[in-house]
C-alpha positions in Angstrom: 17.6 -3.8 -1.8 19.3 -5.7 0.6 16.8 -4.3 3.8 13.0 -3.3 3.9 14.3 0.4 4.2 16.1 -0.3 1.1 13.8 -1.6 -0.8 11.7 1.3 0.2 14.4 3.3 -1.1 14.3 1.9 -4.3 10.4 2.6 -4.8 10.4 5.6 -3.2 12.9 6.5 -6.6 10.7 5.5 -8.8 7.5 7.6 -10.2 4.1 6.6 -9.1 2.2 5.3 -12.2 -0.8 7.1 -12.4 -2.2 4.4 -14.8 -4.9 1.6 -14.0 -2.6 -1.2 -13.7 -1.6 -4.3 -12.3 2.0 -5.0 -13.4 3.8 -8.1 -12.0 7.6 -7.4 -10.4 9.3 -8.1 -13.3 7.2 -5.7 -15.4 7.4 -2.8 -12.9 10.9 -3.3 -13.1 10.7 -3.2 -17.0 8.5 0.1 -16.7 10.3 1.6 -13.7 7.4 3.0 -12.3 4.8 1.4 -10.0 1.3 2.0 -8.3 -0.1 1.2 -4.8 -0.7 -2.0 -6.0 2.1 -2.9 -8.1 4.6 -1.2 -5.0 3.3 -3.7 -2.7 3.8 -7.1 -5.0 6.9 -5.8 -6.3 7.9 -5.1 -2.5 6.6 -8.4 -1.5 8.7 -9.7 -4.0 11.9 -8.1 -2.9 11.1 -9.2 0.8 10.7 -12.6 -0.3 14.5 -12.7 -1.5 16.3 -11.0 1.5 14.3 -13.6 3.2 10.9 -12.7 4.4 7.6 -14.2 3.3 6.1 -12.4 0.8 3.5 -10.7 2.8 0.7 -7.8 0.9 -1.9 -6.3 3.8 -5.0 -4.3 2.6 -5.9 -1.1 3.8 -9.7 -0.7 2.8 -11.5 3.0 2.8 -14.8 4.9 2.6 -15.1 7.0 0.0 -11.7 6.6 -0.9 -9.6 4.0 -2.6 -8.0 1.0 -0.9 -4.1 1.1 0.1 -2.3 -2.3 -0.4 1.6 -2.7 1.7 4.1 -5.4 1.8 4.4 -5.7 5.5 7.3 -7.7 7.1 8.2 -9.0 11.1 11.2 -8.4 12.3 11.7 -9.4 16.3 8.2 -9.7 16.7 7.3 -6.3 15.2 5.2 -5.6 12.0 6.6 -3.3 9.6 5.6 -2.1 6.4 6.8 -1.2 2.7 4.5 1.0 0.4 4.3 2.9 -3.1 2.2 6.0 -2.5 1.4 9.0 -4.1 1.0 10.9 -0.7 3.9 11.0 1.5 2.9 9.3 4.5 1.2 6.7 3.1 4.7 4.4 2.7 7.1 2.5 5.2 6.7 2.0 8.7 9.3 0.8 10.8 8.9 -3.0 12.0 7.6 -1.6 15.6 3.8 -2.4 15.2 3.1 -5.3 18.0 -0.3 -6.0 16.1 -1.6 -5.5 12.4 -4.2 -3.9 14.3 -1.4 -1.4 15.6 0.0 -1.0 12.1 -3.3 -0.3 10.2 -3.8 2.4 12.7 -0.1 4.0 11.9 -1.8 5.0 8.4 -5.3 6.6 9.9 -4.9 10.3 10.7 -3.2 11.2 7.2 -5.3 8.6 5.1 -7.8 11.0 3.5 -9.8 11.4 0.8 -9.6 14.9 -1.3 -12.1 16.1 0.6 -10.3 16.1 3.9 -12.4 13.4 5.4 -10.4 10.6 7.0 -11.3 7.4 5.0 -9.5 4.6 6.7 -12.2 2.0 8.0 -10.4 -1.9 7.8 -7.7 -3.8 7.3 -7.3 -7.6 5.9 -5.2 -10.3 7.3 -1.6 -10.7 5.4 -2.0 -12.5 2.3 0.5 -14.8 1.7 1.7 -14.4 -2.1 3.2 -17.4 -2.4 0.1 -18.6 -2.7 -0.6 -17.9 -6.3 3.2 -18.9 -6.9 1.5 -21.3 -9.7 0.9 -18.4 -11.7 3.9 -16.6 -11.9 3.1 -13.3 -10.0 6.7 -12.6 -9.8 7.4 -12.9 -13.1 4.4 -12.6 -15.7 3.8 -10.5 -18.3 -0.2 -10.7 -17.9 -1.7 -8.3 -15.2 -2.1 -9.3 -11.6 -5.9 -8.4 -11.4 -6.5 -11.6 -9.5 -4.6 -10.6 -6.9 -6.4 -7.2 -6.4 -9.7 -9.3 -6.7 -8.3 -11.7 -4.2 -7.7 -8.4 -1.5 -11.6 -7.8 -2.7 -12.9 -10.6 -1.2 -10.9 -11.3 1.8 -12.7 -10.3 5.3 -11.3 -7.1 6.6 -11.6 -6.3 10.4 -13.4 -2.9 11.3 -10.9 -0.1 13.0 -13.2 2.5 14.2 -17.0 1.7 16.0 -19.8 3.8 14.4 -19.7 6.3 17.2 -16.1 7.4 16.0 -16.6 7.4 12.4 -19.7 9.8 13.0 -17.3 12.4 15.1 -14.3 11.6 12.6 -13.1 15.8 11.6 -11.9 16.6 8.7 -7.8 16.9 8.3 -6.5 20.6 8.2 -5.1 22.5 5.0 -1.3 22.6 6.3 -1.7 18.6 7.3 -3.7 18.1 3.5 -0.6 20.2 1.7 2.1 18.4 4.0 0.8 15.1 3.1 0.6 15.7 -0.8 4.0 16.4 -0.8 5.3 15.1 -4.1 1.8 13.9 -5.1 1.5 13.6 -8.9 -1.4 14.2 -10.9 -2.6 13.5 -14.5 -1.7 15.5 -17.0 -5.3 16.7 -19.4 -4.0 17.5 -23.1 -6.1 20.2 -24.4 -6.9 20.1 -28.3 
């Protein structure tokens, strides 16, 4: 985990917990398995020791649930490291100019499981280290504050209400291609 990419890697091995959870770095590490959520702290965690600051950017939906990244600047450019359950929900490459830029990177295959494209806002980068006083990194008690933090943070509208009206819905093949590797819960049946 010595580059973004890497530490993409090392998400990207891990299952995507499927549970409601907010597990600090050191827990998900514990575990071995992390969320949306819990991908992004850990990441922002990581980032923070190769050197960056530990950066989490909030991807907020309609009729879908939010997406939370670790995003990163490298030469000027934004970049991004995710835990997702669909497959093109994770890293981008630090080549975004704007956040504005980036966001839009994750619009056309953000969808909700009725094919509707649900990406609406994005929130400034919250800086982690900003709740340094409470151990994010290394805590056993659940990081809900955090998550209710990205909750109440202004978020900066994408699309204007004439696009979202003419939004269409995303194809089968682009819908199957996206769920690649998606995991779902498993029902026990008595």
């Amino acid at each position: 985990m010595k580059t973004p990419a890497g530490v993409q890697r090392f998400l990207d091995a891990m299952p995507y917990n499927l549970g409601y959870t907010a597990r600090s770095p050191k827990k998900v590490l514990h575990e071995q398995t992390a969320s949306c959520l819990e991908g992004a702290i850990f990441a922002a965690a990581a980032l923070r020791i190769i050197g960056f600051p530990p950066l989490i950017f909030d991807l907020e939906a309609e009729q879908d649930t939010d997406h939370v990244v670790a995003i990163f600047k490298v030469r000027g450019h934004w970049g991004a490291v995710a835990k997702s359950n669909f497959a093109g929900c994770r890293y981008r490459e630090p080549v975004y100019r704007t956040l504005r830029e980036l966001a839009l990177s994750y619009f056309n295959i953000y969808f909700n499981l009725r094919f509707e494209r649900t990406l609406r806002r994005y929130s400034r980068p919250v800086n982690l280290a900003q709740f340094d006083r409470l151990n994010w990194i290394t805590t056993d008690k659940p990081l809900w504050f955090i998550a209710e933090h990205l909750c109440e943070i202004p978020h900066i509208r994408l699309l204007t209400p004439a696009m979202e009206r003419n939004l269409t819905h995303l194809d089968p093949r682009s819908v199957k291609a996206e769920m690649t590797g998606h995991r779902r819960k498993m029902h026990r049946s008595y």
